[in-house]
ZADO-1210 file (C-alpha; in nm, 4 decimals, padded with zeros to 6 digits):
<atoms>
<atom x="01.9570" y="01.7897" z="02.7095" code="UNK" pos="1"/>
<atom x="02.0863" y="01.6869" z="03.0639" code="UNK" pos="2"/>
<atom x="02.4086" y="01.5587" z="03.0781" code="UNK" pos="3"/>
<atom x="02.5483" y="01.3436" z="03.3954" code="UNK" pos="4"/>
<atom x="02.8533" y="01.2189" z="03.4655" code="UNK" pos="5"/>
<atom x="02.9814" y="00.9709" z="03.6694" code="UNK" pos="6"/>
<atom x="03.2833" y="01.0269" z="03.8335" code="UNK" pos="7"/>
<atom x="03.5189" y="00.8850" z="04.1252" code="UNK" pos="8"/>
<atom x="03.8808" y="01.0140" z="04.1965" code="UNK" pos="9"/>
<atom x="03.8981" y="00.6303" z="04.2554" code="UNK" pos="10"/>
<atom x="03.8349" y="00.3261" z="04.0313" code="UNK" pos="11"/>
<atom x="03.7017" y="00.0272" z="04.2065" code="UNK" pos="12"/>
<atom x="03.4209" y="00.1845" z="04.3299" code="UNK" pos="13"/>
<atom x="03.0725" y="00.0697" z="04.1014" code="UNK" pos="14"/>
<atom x="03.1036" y="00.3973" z="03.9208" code="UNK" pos="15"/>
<atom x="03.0855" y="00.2262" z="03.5440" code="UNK" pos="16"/>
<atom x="02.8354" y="-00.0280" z="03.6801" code="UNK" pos="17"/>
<atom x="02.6346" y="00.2642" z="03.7948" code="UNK" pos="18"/>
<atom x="02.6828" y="00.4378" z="03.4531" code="UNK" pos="19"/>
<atom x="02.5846" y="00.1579" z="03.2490" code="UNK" pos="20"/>
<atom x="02.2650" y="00.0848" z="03.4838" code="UNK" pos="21"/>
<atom x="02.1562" y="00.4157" z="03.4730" code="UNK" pos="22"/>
<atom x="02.1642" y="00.5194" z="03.1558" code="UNK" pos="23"/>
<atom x="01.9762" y="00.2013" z="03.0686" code="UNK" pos="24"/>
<atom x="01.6879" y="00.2947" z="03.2954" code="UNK" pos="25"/>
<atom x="01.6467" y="00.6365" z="03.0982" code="UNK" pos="26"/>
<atom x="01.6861" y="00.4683" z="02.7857" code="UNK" pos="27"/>
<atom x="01.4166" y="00.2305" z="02.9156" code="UNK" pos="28"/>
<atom x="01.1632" y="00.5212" z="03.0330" code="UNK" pos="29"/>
<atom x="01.1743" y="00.5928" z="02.6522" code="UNK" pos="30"/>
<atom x="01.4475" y="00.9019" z="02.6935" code="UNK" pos="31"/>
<atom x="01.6673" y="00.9497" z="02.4258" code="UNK" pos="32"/>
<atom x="01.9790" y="00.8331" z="02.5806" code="UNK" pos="33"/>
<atom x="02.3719" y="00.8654" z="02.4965" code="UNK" pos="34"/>
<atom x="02.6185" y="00.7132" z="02.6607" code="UNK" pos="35"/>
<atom x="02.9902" y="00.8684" z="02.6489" code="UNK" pos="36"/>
<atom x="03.2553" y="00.6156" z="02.7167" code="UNK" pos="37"/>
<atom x="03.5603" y="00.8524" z="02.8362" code="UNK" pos="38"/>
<atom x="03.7037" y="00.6366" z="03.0875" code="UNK" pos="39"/>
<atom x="04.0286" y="00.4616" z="02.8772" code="UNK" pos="40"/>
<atom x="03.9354" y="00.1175" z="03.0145" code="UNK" pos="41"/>
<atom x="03.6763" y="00.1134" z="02.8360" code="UNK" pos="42"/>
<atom x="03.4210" y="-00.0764" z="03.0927" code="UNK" pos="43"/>
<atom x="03.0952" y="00.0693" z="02.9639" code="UNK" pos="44"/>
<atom x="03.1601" y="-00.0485" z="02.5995" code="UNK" pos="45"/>
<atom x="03.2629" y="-00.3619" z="02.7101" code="UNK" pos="46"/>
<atom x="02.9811" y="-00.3932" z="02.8939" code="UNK" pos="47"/>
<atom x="02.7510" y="-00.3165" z="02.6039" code="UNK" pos="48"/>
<atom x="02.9592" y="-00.5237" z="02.3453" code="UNK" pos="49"/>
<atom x="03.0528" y="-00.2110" z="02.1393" code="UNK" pos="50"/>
<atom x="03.3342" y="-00.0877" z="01.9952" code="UNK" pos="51"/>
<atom x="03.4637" y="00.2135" z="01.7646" code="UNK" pos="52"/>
<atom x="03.3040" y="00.1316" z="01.3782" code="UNK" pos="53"/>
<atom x="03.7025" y="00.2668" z="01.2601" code="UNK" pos="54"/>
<atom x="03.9924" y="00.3877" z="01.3972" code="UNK" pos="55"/>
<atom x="03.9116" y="00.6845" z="01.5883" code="UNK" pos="56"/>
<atom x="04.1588" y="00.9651" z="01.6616" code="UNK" pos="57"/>
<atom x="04.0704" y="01.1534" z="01.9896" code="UNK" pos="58"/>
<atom x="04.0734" y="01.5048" z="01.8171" code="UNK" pos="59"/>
<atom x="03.7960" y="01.3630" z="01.5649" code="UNK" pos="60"/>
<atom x="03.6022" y="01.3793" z="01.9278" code="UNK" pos="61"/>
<atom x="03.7099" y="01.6584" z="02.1071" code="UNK" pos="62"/>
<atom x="03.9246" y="01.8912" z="01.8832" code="UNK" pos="63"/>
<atom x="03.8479" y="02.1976" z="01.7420" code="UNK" pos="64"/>
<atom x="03.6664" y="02.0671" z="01.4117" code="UNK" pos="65"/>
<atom x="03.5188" y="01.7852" z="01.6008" code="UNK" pos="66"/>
<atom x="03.1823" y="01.6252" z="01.4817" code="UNK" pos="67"/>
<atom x="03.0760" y="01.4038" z="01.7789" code="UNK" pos="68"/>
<atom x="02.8222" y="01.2649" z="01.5573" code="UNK" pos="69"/>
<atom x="03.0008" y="01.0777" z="01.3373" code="UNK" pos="70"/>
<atom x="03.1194" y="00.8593" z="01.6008" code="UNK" pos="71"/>
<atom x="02.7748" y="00.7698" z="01.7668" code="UNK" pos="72"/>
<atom x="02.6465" y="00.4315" z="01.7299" code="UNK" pos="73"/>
<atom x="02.3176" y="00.2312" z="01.8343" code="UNK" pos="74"/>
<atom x="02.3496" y="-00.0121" z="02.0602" code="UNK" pos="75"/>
<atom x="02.0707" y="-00.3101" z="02.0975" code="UNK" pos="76"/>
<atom x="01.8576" y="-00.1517" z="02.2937" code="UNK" pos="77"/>
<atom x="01.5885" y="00.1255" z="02.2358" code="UNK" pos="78"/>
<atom x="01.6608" y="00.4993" z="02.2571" code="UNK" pos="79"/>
<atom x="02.0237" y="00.4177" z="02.3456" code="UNK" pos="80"/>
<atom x="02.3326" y="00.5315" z="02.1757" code="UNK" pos="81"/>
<atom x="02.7127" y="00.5062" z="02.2701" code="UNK" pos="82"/>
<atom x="03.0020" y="00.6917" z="02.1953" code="UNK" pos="83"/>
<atom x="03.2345" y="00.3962" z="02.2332" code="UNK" pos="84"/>
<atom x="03.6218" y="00.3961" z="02.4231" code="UNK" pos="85"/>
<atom x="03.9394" y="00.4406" z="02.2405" code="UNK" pos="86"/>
<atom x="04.1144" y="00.2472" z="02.4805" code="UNK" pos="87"/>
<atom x="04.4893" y="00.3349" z="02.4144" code="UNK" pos="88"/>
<atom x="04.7102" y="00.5011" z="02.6555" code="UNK" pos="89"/>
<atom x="04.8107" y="00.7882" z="02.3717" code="UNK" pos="90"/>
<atom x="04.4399" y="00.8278" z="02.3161" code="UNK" pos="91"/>
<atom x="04.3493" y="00.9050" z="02.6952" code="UNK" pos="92"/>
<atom x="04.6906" y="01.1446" z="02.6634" code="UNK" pos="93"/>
<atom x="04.5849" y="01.3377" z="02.4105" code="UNK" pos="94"/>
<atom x="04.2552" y="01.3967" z="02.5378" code="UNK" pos="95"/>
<atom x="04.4145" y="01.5626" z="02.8226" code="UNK" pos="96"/>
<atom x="04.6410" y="01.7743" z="02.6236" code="UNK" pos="97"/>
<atom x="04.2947" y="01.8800" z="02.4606" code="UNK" pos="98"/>
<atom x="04.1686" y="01.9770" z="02.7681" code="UNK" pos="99"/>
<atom x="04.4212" y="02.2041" z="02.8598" code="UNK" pos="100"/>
<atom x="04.3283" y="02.4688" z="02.6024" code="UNK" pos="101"/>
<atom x="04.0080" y="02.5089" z="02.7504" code="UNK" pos="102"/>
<atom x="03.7572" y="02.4386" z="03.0498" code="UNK" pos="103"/>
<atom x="03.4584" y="02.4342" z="02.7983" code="UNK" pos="104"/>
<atom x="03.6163" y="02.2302" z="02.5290" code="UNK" pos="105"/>
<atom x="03.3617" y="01.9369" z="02.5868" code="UNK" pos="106"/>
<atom x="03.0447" y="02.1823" z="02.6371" code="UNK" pos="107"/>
<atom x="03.1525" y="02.2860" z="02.2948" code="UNK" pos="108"/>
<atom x="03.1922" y="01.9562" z="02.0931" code="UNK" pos="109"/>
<atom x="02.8145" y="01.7909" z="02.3237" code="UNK" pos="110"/>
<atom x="02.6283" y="02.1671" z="02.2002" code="UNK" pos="111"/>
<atom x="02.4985" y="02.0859" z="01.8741" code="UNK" pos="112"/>
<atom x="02.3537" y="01.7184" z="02.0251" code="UNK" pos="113"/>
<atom x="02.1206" y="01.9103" z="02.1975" code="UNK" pos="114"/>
<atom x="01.8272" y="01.8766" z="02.0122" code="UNK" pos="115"/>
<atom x="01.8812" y="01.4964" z="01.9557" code="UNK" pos="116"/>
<atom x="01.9174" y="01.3428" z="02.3264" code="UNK" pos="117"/>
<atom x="01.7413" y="01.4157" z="02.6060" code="UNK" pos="118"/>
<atom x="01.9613" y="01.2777" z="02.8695" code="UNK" pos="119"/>
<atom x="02.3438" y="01.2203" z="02.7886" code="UNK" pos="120"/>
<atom x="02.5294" y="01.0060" z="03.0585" code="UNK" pos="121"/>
<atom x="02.9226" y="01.0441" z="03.0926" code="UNK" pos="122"/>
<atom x="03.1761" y="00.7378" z="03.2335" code="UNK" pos="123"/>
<atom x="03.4456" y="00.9417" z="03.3677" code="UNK" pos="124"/>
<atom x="03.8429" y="00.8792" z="03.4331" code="UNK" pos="125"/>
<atom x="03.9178" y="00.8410" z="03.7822" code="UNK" pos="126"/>
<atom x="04.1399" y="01.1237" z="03.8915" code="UNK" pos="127"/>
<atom x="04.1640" y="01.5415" z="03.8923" code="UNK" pos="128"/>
<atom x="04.2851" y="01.6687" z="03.5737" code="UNK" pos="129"/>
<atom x="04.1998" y="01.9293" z="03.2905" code="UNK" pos="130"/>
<atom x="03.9683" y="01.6606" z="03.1361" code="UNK" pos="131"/>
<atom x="03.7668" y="01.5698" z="03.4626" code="UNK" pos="132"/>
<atom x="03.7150" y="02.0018" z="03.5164" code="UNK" pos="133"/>
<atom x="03.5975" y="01.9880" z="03.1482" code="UNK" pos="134"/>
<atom x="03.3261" y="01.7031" z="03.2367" code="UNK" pos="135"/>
<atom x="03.2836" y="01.8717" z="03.5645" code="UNK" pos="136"/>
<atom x="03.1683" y="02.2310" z="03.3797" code="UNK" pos="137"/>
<atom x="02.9673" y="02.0570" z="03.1097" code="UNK" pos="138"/>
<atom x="02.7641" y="01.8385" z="03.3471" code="UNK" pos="139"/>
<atom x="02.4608" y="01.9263" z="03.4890" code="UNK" pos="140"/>
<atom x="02.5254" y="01.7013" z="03.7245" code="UNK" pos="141"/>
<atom x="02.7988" y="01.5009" z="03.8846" code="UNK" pos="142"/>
<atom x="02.7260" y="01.2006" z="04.0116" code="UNK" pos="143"/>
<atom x="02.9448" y="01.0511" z="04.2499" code="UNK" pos="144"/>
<atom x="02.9489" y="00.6833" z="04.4136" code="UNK" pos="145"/>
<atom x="03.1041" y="00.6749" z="04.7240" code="UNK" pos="146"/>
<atom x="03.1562" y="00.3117" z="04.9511" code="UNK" pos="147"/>
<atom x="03.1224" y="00.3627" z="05.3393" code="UNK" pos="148"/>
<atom x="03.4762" y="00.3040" z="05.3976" code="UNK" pos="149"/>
<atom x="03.7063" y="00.5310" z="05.5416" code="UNK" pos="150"/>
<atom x="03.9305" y="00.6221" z="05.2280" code="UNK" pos="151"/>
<atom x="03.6379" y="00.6460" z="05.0173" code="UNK" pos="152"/>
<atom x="03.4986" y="00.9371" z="05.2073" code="UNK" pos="153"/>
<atom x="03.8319" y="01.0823" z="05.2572" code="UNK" pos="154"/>
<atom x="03.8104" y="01.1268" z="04.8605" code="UNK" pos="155"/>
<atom x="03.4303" y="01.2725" z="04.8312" code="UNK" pos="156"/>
<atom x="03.5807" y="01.5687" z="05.0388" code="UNK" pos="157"/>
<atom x="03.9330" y="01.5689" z="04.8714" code="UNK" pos="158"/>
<atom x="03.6845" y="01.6104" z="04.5193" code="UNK" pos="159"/>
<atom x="03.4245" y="01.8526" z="04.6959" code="UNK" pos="160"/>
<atom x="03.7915" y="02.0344" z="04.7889" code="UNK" pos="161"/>
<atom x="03.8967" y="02.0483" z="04.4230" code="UNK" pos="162"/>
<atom x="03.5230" y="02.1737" z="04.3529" code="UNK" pos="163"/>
<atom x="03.5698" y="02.4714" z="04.5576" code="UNK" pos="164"/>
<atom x="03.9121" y="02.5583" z="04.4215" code="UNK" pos="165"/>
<atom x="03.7914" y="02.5569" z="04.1006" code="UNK" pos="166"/>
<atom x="03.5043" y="02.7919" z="04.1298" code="UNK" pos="167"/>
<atom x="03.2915" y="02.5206" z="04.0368" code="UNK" pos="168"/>
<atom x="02.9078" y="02.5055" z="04.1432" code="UNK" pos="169"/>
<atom x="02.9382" y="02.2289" z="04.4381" code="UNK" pos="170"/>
<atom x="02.5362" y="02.2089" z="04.3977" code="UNK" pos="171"/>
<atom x="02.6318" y="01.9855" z="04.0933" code="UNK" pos="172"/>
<atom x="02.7914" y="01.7031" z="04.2505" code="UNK" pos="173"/>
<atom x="02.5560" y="01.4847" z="04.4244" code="UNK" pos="174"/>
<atom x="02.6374" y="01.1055" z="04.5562" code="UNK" pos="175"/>
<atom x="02.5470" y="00.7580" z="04.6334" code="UNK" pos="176"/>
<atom x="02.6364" y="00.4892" z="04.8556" code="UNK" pos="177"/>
<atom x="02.7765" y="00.1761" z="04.6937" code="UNK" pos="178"/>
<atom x="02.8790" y="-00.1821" z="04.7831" code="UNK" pos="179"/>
<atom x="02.7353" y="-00.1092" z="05.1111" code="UNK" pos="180"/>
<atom x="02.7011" y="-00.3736" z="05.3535" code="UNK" pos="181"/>
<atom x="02.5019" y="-00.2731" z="05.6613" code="UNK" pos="182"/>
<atom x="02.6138" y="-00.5555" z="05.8395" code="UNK" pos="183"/>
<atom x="02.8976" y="-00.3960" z="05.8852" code="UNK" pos="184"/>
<atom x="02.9189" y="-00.1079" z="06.1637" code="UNK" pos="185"/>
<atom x="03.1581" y="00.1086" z="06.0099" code="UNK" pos="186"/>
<atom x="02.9633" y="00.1080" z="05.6834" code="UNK" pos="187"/>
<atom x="02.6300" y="00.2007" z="05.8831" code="UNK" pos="188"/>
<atom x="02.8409" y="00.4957" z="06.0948" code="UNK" pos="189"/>
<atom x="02.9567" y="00.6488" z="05.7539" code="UNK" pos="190"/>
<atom x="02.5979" y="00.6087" z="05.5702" code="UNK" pos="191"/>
<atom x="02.4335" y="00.7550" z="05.9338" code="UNK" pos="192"/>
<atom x="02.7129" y="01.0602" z="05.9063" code="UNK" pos="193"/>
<atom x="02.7215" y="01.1791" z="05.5310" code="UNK" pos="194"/>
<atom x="02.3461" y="01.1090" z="05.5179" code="UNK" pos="195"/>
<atom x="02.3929" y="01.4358" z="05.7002" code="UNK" pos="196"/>
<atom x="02.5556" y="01.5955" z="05.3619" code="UNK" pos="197"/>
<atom x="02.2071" y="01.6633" z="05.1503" code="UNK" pos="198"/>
<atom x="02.4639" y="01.5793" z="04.8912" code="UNK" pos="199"/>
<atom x="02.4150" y="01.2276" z="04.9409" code="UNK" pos="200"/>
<atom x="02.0582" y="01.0214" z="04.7420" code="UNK" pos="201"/>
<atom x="01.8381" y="00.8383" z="05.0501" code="UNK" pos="202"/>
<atom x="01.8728" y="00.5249" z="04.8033" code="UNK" pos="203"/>
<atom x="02.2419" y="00.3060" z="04.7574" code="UNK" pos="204"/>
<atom x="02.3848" y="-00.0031" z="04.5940" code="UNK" pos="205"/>
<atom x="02.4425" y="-00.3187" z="04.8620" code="UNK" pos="206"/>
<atom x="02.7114" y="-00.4930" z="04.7790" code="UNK" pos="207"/>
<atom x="02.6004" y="-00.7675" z="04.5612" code="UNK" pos="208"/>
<atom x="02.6730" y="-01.0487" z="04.3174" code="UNK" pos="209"/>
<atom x="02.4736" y="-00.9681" z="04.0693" code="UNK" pos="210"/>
<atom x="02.6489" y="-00.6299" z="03.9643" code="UNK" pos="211"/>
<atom x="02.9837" y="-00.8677" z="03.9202" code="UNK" pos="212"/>
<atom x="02.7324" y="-01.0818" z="03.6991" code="UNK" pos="213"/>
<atom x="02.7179" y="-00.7832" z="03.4522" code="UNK" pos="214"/>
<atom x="03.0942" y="-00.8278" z="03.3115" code="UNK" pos="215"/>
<atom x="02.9884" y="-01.2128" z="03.2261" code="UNK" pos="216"/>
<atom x="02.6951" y="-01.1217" z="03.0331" code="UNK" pos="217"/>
<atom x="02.7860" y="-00.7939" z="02.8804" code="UNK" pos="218"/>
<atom x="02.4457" y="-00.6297" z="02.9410" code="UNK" pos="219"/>
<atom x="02.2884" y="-00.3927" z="03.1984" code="UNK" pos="220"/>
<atom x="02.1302" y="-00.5781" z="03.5751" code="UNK" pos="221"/>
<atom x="01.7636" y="-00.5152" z="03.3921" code="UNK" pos="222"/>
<atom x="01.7947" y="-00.6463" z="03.0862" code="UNK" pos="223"/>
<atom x="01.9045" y="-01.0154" z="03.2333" code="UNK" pos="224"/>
<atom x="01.8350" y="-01.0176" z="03.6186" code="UNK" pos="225"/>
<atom x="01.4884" y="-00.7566" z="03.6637" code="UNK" pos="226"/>
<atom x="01.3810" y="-00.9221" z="03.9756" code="UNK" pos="227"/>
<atom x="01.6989" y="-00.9297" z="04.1391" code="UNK" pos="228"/>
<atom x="01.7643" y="-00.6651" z="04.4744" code="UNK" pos="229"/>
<atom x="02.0383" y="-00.5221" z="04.2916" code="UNK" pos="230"/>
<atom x="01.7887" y="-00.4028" z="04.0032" code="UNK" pos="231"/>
<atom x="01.5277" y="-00.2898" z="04.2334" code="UNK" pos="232"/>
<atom x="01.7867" y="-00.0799" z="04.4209" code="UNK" pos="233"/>
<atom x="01.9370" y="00.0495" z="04.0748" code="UNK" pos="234"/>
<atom x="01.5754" y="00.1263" z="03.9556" code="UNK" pos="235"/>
<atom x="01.4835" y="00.3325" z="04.3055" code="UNK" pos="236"/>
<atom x="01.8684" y="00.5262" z="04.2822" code="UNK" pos="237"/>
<atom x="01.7458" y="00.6360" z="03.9038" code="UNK" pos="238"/>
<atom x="01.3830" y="00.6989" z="04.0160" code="UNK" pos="239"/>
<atom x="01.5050" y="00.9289" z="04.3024" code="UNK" pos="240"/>
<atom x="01.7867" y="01.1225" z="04.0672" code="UNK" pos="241"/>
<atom x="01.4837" y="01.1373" z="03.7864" code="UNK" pos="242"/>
<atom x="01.3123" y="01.3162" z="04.0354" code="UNK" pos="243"/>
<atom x="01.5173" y="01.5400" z="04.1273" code="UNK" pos="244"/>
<atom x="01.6074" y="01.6651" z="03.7575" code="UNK" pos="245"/>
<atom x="01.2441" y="01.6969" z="03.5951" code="UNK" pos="246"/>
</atoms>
């Protein structure tokens, strides 16, 4: 089982898009996919339509007697499963407290779904906290979209910062470009300069209407607009990280 997560210290960025479009593509390649909504907004189960079967309290997910299977569910499409958000404020909060009791709390409660998924896909919280070093020691890899702007880089080395303080393996986090616009010089400067990073994938995200499109039909770019650029581009990023990772 190979778990990625998405993360951004920022939210604004594409990195739920991203999630949702990428985990779809494994799920599509016939990979037995699962899709961990963790971010409280709750943008990747919106996007697939899905929400908790019951009332779900956040230790029945992460705490110490917690049974992560119970709260799986199918969604419409084949090989893919969802943990959906619990979207509440006290929810997200107790998660954290969670967190603080251990580093490998999440490794923990994701171990015995090892036999049943083959790739697990994580939407992440923006920000540093106990949580995000939890997702960051369970992940195989980190997955990071940046945009070519000037703040958005300054964050990529503000997380790669927090990496190193935490004595965590900075060959994990890898990135993307996203809502790029190469009409735009300072956008082609910042691609031409990280590209430097081998962090960064050759392949990014344009900025693009169709990825807005997602929100009004709840549903991944493939499943309603295959022949758009956007698709093609999301189906070369996944092709390229695939690569790297079998």
């Amino acid at each position: 089982m190979f778990v990625f997560a998405l993360f951004n210290l920022k939210g604004g960025v594409g990195k739920t898009a991203s999630c949702v479009n990428l985990a779809y593509l494994a799920a599509k390649d016939g990979y037995r996919t699962l899709l961990w909504d963790i971010d409280p907004q709750g943008a990747t189960s919106f996007y697939y339509k899905m929400k908790p079967k019951q009332k779900v309290s956040i230790k029945d997910l992460v705490g110490k007697d917690a049974v992560l299977e119970e709260h799986i569910m199918a969604t419409e499409y084949e090989q893919l499963d969802i943990i959906p958000a619990d979207v509440t404020a006290k929810a997200f909060d107790t998660m954290l407290e969670e967190m603080k009791t251990s580093r490998k709390r999440l490794s923990a409660v994701l171990k015995p779904l090892k036999q049943d998924y083959d790739f697990v896909f994580i939407d992440c919280p923006p920000g540093l906290s106990s949580l995000s070093e939890n997702i960051f020691n369970v992940a195989d890899l980190v997955v990071m979209p940046v945009i070519p702007t000037t703040l958005s880089v300054r964050t990529y080395h503000m997380v790669k910062d927090y990496f190193k303080e935490k004595d965590i393996d900075l060959k994990k986090m890898t990135c993307f470009f996203t809502m790029a616009d190469l009409r735009r010089t300072m956008h082609n400067d910042v691609m031409d300069e990280l590209y430097k990073d081998k962090r960064f994938f050759e392949h990014y995200i344009p900025y693009l209407s169709d990825v807005e499109k997602m929100g009004v039909n709840k549903a991944p770019l493939e499943s309603f607009a295959r022949s758009s650029y956007a698709a093609e581009c999301y189906r070369a990023l996944w092709e390229e990280i695939k690569e790297g990772v079998l």
